[in-house]
Residue, then its C-alpha position, 0 to 999 in steps of 0.5 A: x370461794x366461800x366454804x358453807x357448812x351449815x344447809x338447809x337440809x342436813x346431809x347424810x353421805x353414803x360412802x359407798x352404794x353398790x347400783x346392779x345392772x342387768x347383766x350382773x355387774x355392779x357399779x360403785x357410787x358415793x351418796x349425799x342426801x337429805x337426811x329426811x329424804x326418805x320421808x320427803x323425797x327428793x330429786x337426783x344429780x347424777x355425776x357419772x365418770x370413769x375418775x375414781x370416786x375414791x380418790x381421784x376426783x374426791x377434791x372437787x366432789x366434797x366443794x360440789x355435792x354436798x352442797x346440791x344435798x343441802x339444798x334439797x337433791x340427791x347427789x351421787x356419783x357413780x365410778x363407770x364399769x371397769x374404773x375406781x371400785x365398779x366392776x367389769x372393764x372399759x374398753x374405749x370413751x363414751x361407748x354404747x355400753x356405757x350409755x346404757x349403763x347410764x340409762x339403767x342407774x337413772x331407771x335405779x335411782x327413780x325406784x330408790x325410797x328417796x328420789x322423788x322420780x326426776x332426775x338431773x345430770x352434771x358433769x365436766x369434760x367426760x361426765x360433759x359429754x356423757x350428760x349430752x349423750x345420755x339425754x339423746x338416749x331420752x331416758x324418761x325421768x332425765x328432765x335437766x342436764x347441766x355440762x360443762x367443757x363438753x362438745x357436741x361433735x367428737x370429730x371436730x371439738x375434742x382431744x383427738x383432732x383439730x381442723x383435722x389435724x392430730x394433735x398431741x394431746x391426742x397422744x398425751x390422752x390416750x397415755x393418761x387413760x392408759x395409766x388411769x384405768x390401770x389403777x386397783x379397786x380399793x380392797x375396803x370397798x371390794x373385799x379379796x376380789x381387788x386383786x382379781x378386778x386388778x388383774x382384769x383390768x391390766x389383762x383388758x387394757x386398751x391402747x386407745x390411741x389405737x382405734x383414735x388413729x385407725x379413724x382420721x377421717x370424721x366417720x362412724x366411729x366418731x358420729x357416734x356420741x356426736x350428738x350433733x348428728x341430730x340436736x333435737x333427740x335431746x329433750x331435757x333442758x340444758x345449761x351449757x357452761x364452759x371457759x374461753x381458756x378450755x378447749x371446748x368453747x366452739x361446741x357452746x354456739x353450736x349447741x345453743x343453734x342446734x338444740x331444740x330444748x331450753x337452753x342457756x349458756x355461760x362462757x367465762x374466763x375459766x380454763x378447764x375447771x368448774x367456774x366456782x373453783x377455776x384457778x383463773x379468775x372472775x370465779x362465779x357462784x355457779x352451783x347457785x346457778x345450778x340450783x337455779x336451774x334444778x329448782x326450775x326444772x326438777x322441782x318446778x320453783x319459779x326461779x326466774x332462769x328462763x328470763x336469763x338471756x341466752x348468752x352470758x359472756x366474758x370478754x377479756x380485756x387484753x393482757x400480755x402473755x403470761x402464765x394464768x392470771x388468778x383474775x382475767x380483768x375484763x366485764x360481763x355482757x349479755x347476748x341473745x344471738x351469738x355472731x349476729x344481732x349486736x355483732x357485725x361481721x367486719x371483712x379486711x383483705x390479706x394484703x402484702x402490707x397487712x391487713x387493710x380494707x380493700x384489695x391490693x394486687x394480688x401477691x404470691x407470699x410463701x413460707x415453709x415453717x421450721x418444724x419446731x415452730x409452736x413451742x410458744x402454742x401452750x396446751x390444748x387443753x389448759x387444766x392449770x396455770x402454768x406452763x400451759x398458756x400460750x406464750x409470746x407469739x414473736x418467736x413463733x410468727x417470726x417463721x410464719x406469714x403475718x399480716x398486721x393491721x395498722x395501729x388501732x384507733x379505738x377499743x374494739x371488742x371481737x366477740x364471735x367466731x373470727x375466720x380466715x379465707x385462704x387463696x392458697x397453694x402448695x407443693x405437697x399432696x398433704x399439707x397442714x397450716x396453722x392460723x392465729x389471730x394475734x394481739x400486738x402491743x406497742x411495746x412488741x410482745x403479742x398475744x394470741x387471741x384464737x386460732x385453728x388447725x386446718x389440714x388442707x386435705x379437708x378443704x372440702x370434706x372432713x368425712x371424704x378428704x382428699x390428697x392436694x394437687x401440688x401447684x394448683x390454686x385452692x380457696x378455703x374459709x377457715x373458721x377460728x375458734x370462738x372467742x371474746x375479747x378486747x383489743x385496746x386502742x393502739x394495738x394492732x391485730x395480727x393474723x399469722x400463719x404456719x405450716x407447722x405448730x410443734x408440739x400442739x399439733x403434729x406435722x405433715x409427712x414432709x416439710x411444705x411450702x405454702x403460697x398465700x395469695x396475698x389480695x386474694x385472701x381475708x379475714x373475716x372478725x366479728x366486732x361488737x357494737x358498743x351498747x351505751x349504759x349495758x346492764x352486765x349480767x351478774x353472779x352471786x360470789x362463789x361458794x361451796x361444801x368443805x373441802x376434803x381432808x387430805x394431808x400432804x406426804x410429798x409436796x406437788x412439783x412441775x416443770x417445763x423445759x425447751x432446749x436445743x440438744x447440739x450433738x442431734x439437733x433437735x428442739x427437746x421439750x421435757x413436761x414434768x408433773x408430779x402431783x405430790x402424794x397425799x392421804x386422804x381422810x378418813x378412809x386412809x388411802x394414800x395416792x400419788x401420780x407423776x408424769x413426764x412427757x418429752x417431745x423431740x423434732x429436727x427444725x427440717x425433718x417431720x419424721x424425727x417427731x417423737x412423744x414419749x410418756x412415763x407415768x407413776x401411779x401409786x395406791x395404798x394403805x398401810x401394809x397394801x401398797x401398789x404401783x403402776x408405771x406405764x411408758x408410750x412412744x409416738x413416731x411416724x414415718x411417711x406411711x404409718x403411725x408407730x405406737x409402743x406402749x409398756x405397763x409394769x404393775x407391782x404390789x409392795x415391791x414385787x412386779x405382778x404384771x408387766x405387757x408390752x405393745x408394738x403397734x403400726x397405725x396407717x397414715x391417711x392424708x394426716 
């Protein structure tokens, strides 16, 4: 990535600008601008999040807005109420409240001397998610968004359920807000009131996993934000980017069928990380391409974005499993449907031999997964190379049913939304599965290309599920995740499928077995044709502003280890991550966060399941130091979720605050 220092129209930066709302609060933003913007005005970037301007996403603020203010725009990113140095509290994601704070800064920055009245909004994950719900909320002078590892659908594509099922994460997420939001204001910025904002905010902090868990069914609570609820109420045009290696690449299609305004869309390699600076490779200039956009849409240049196809897209070329690569080998195509016009939908029968293209005698396969299959699953949501990608599948399909296609006769790109049709039974009235469509190499490591969570409980309905009948015979098509991707000549392709997938998703209240009708069932895989002489879309290289000035205290540190622990039995999985501690020029704070995250299960029993969290927190400056640890445990029995949470707060060494949660949650066919 190319630094860039000198602009077009010098920057100014505002460390700190106080925006009122209505009801008195003010929330606290970081200004970049044209220095000549009060003469000529300019349009406004909005990045709105709860991460803590000051320090918690400095790094990717200084590459990014900078660069949007040397080319013409005010860029300012604003801390949400109750989070970095804004007032007020937060009490859940992506709330009413929140949007409406949203919609007063857009009406502020309109009357601002230096905003030319057309505003823009940019954001990743969260500040993703929030430009699409703010655009629903149609605020006049929102003309462009551009979001990235988004969704559309809070129920389906997001942290907290797949298919239905719960997934860890959603634990893991809750646990990282409640350590995230319990961090102090900075005294620089708020003066003497920091202690008392610090002590509202440990007083009113929320146990998220809580209201997530109370809601396992695709209901109010999650329709809410789930702009898909109804597509056409957003207006402003939207570039909707996101990575085949993040977790949120399904809501890209949806998105480009649903809306109803301009709309473009870029699916790289990425994992969860904007495209010009994600550790995994081909890194793209992506803020050129958001300043195509802006320029187009805020300033009406003629920038040629509407002559992009809709679709351009990575498919990665096949490699064996690993921990990240820096570069995914692989080519750029482009597509105006997705699923459709250059892709044909091959349909291959579920066979007792494998996969083949007609129907044999129908078989009844079973298996009945060890509850500590999964552990080659990687993350849910990849944020860095490492651990985090899913590994050698052998060890994990070796307890699953897998149905292998004979050895392939040439390349075949898989581009689309591969799905799986299940004829199937089984012995319990809540039963889970895990689907995994799986790269074999000749050489015997495999891959895994996509997959999906189902709980069967859904066949139906996500809104109005319903227990299974034990025994009787049920048919469900389930949809992979979306994917692009080369399977090379020689390899075989695999689907393999589980009755667990510890530790990404957590199991059903009791070990069950699954019947597979063998010849009943298929897979269904979009295969794209080969277009001689294909014109590849391209990018120009990656660059950015300078990046922040931090200097290194405590060098960053990670680990992952799987045992088996004999005196129990059980699969132990022990996740740590410490970031290291840094300060950071020129305001001085100093900051450091480390977590470590444990899962345990017995191979035969579901309700031995545990996560456990710790995680430090530590701001300061000089003689003001302060900490945070916060602890969570997960457990289950048949009936309820059991949650327990402790925070203990310290200034210097002395403790200030110490609360302590015991919660039970019902279970609902989950």
């Amino acid at each position: 990535m190319q630094t860039v220092t000198t602009f077009p129209r010098p920057v100014k930066e505002i460390e700190n600008i106080w925006i009122p709302l209505a009801d008195g609060t003010r929330l606290a933003a970081r200004l970049w601008l044209p220095e000549d913007a009060d003469a000529k005005p300019v349009p406004a970037i909005l990045e709105y999040l709860p991460y803590r301007k000051r320090d918690g996403t400095i790094i990717r603020d200084a590459l990014t807005h900078p660069y949007f203010a040397g080319h013409g725009y005010a860029a300012i990113r604003v801390d949400m109420r109750g989070n970095g140095d804004s007032e007020g509290l937060l009490f859940d994601e992506y709330t009413k409240q929140e949007q409406d704070d949203a919609l007063e800064v857009i009406e502020w920055l309109t009357r601002q001397s230096w905003c030319s009245g057309q505003v823009g909004m940019i954001g990743i994950s969260w500040g993703g998610f929030n430009g699409l719900q703010v655009a629903a909320r149609k605020p006049p002078a929102l003309k462009a968004i551009v979001t990235l590892c988004s969704t559309d659908d809070r129920y389906q594509d997001d942290i907290h359920y797949k298919g239905g099922c719960v997934i860890n994460e959603h634990m893991a997420w809750a646990a990282a807000m409640f350590a995230f939001s319990s961090r102090p204001p900075d005294p620089a910025i708020v003066g003497e009131a920091w202690k008392q904002m610090w002590m509202d905010r440990l007083e009113n902090l929320p146990m998220l996993i809580v209201p997530w868990l109370s809601h396992p069914h695709r209901d109010s609570y999650w329709k809410h934000a789930s702009v898909c609820e109804d597509f056409g109420a957003i207006e402003a045009a939207c570039l909707v980017v996101g990575g085949w290696n993040d977790a949120y690449s399904n809501a890209i299609p949806r998105l480009m069928a649903g809306l109803r305004s301009s709309c473009k869309a870029i699916i790289g390699p990425w994992i969860h990380k904007y495209p010009h600076f994600s550790m995994v490779g081909p890194r793209i200039g992506f803020l050129q391409e958001a300043l195509r956009w802006w320029d187009f849409w805020l300033k009406g240049e003629p920038t040629g974005v509407m002559r992009d196809p809709a679709f351009r897209v990575y498919v990665m070329e096949s490699i064996k499993p690993t921990k990240g690569p820096d570069e995914w080998p692989g080519r750029w195509i482009k597509d105006d449907l997705w699923n459709a016009g250059n892709t044909e939908i091959k349909q291959w029968h579920l066979n007792e031999d494998g996969i083949g293209g007609l129907p044999q005698a129908e078989t009844a396969l079973t298996v009945s997964s060890p509850q500590d299959i999964g552990l080659d699953s990687g993350d849910y949501c990849i944020m860095f190379n490492g651990s985090g990608f899913p590994g050698d599948q052998r060890r994990d399909d070796a307890g699953s049913l897998t149905f292998d296609s004979p050895t392939l006769a040439g390349d075949i790109d898989i581009v689309g939304r591969p799905a799986v049709e299940l004829d199937f039974s089984v012995d319990r009235p809540v039963a889970f599965v895990a689907i995994r469509l799986n790269d074999v190499w000749p050489t015997g490591e495999v891959t895994r290309i996509t997959y999906q969570l189902q709980n069967l409980c859904q066949r139906v309905s996500r809104d109005y599920p319903s227990a299974l009948e034990p025994g009787k015979r049920y048919k469900m098509k389930i949809a992979l995740d979306d994917i692009a991707w080369r399977i090379p000549k020689g390899h075989k392709l695999r689907v393999a499928i589980s009755t667990t997938y510890w530790p990404l998703m957590w199991p059903a209240p009791e070990p069950v077995r699954l019947t597979v009708y063998a010849g009943a069932s298929r897979v269904f895989v979009p295969i794209r044709r080969d277009i001689p002489n294909e014109i590849a879309p391209s990018f120009k290289p990656a660059e950015a502003a300078e990046p922040a000035k931090l200097k290194e205290l405590a060098k960053p540190d990670a680990s992952r280890t799987v045992r088996m622990d004999e005196a129990t039995g059980e699969t132990i999985i022990e996740e740590k991550d410490d970031n290291g501690r840094f300060e950071i020029a020129p305001h001085g704070l100093t900051i450091r966060s480390a977590t470590e995250k444990t899962y345990r299960i017995k191979q035969d029993d579901p309700l031995s399941a545990r996560m456990e969290t710790h995680w430090t927190e530590e701001v300061g400056r000089g003689d003001w130091q302060t900490r945070v640890e916060t602890y969570t445990r997960h457990e289950a029995t048949k009936t309820h979720w059991i949650i327990w949470g402790r925070i203990e707060a310290f200034e210097g060494e002395t403790q200030v605050f110490s609360r302590e949660w015991n919660e039970q949650v019902e279970r609902k066919l989950n």
